[in-house]
N, C-alpha and C positions, 0 to 999 in steps of 0.2 A: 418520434418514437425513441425510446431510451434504450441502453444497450440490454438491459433485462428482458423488453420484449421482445427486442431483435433476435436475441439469443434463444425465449422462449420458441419462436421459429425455426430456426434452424437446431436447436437442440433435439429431437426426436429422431433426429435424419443422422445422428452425427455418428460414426461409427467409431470405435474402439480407436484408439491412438496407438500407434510405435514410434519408436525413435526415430527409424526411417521416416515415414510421413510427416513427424515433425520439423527434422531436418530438411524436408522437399519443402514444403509449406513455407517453413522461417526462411529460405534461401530465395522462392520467390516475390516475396514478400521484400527483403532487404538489396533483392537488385534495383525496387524504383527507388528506395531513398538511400541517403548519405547525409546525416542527419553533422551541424560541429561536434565537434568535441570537446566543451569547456575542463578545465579542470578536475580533478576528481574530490571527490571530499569524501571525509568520514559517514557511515549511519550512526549520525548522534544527533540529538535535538539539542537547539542554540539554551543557552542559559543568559542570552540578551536580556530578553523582553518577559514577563512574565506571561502576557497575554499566549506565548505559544504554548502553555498547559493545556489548552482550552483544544488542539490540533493534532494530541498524540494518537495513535493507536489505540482501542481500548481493548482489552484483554480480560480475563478471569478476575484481575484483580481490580478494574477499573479503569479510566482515561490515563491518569497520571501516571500510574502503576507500570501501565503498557507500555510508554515513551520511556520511561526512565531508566525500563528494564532490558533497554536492548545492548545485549553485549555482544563481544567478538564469537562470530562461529569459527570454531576448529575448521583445520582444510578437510580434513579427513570426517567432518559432520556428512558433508555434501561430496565426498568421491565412493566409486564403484557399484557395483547392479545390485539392483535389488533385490534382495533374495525372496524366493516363493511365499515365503511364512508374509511378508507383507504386500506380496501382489495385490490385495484388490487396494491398499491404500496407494502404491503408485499408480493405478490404473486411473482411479477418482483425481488425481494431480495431471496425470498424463493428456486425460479427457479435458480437465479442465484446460490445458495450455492448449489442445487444438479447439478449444472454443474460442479464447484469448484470440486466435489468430483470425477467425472468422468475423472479428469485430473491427469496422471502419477502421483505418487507420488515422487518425489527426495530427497534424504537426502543428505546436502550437506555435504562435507568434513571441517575440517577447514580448511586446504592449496587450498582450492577454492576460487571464487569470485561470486558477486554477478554482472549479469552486467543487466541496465536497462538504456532502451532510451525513450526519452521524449521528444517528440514537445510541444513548447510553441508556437504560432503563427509563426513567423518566422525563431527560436533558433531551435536546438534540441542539448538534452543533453545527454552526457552519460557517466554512472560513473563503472568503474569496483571497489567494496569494498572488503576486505578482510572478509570473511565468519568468521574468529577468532578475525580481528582485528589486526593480527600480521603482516601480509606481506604487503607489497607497491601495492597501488593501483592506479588509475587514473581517472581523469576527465577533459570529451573533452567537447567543446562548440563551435557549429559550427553555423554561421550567418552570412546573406549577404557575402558567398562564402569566407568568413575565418574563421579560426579554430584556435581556443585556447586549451593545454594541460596543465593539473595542475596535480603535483605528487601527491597523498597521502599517507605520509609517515607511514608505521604500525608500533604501537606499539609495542617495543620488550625490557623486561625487565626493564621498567618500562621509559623508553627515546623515544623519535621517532626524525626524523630531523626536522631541521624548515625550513619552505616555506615561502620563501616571492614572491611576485606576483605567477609566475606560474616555478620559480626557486627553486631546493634547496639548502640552506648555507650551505657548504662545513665545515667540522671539528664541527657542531654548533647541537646540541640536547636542546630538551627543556621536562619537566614530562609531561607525560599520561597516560592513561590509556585505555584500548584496547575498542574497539568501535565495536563489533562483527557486520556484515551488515546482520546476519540471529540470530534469537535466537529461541534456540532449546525449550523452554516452552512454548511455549503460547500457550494459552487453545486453545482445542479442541472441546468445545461445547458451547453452544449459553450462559445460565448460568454462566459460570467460564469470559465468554470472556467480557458479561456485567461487571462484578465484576472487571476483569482486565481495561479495560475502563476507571470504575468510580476511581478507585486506582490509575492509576499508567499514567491520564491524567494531563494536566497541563493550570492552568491558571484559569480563574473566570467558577464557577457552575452554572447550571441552562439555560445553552443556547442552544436550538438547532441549532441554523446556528453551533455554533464551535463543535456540535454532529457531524454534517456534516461533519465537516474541521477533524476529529479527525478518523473517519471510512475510510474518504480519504487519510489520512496520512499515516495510514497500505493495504488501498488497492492497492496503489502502490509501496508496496516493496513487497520481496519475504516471502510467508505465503506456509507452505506446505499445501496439500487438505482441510484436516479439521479443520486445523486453520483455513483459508478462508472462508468455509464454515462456522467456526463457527463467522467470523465476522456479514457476509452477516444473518445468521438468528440474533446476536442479534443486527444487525440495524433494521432488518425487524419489531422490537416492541418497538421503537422509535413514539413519539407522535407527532401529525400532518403534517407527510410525505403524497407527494401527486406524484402520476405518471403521467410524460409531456410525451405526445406523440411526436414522429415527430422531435426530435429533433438530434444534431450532435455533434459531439466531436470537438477537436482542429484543425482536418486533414481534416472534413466533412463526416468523417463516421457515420451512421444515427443509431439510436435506440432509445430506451426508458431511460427516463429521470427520477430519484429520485430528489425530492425539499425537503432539510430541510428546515423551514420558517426562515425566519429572523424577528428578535424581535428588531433590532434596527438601520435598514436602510443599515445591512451591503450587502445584493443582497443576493437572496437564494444561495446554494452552488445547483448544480442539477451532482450530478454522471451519467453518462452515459451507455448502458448495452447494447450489442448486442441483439434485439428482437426474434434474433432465436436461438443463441449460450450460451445467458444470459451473455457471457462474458463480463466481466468491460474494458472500453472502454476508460474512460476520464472524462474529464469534460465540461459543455455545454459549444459548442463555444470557448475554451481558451486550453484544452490539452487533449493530447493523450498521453496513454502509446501504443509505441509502440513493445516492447520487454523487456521481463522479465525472464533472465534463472539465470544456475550456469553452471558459465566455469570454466577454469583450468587456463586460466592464461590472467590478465590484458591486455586488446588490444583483446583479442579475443571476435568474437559475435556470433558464433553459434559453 
């Protein structure tokens, strides 16, 4: 069973969220693990390999659009409550992190993968990464009934191989540095996760559409429970978010819409939420995640 249907289950049952019970939930949640703490790094996508075009976010503007576009959030995007004029769209965030929390928790290995598939309108992508960084991963691209495989080579020892098109050159390495596709730190509460946000985002301050682009960037990769959760509450205290009813993912799956505004004609970004499961769903009209685990070995999807 996938976390969609899991979620469809207990989604019915699941009552309104506060801060309180979020806080109760993520605290007993994070007394059984103690996950390391590698290094911290930027929200920016590598400009190594080109194959990771194929891995970004996609957004209103498209796959490429969406990765490229993630800049630094202001501190003050994600501090203080939410005032009444946008209750019901913190509430649909709020909802959504106490579903977040209700989902298995997994730790992954580092000899795992991350594998996540993504429809873009007629594409769908899908990339196996290496959980450390170290081992060979892959990424397929299938449209209009043909499919493309590109290796991604893991970092080992400070060398990886080199790819050109969707080949790799035999005898030929080039320096890297390991590119973990999970990191074991990121906050677990709404507090730390703003703080991380504002730090360790990229590009020009003070924007909500790229607050948007930036919340979207880690809601579709792999967050364990209350990392996610703690994304989802500290977007829910983001200023001038508004809840679009009625609206549909990349695939036409229907729920509830989040709008960051746009300040300078770029199109709102509107994340997408299943209205009864609160699961994150996509983005309006343009993508879906469809699957998001941690397998054992590249090529596999459940």
């Amino acid at each position: 069973m996938d976390d969609m249907q899991l979620l469809r289950q207990i989604g019915a049952e699941t009552p309104p969220a506060t801060p309180e019970l979020l806080s109760s939930a993520r605290n007993r949640l994070m007394a059984a693990t103690a996950p390391a703490s590698p290094a911290p790094t930027r929200i920016r996508r590598s400009s190594r390999r080109n194959w990771r075009l194929v891995l970004g976010g996609v957004a209103a503007a498209g796959a490429a659009a969406a990765v490229t576009s993630v800049v630094v959030l202001a501190p003050n995007q994600f501090g203080g409550d939410a005032p009444a004029a946008r209750a019901d769209a913190t509430q649909v965030l709020r909802n959504a992190a106490t579903a977040a929390l209700q989902v298995p928790d997994v730790t992954p290995r580092p000899d795992q993968f991350i594998y996540r598939r993504i429809q873009d309108g007629p594409s769908t992508h899908e990339s196996w990464l290496s959980v450390d960084g170290t081992r060979d991963g892959l990424v397929r691209e299938s449209s209009a009934g043909k499919r493309t495989e590109t290796p991604v080579p893991g970092c080992r020892n400070g060398r990886a191989a080199v790819v050109k098109g969707d080949q790799v050159v035999k005898s030929q390495t080039e320096p890297c540095t390991p590119e973990p596709a999970y990191r074991a730190d990121m906050p677990t509460d709404a507090t730390a996760m703003r703080a991380y946000l504002a730090e360790h985002g990229s590009g020009e301050p003070g924007s909500p559409n790229a607050a948007g682009k930036d919340v979207l960037y880690l809601a579709e990769r792999y967050l364990r429970p209350a990392s996610r959760a703690a994304l989802y509450e500290a977007a829910a205290t983001a200023p001038g978010l508004r809840a679009v009813e009625n609206v549909t993912d990349g695939t036409g799956r229907s729920g509830v819409g989040i709008a960051w505004p746009s300040t300078r004609g770029e199109g709102d970004i509107v994340l997408v939420f299943d209205a009864e499961t609160h699961a994150f769903l996509g983005t309006s009209g343009a993508s879906s995640v469809l699957n998001l685990a941690v397998v054992d070995e590249a090529g596999q999807t459940d």
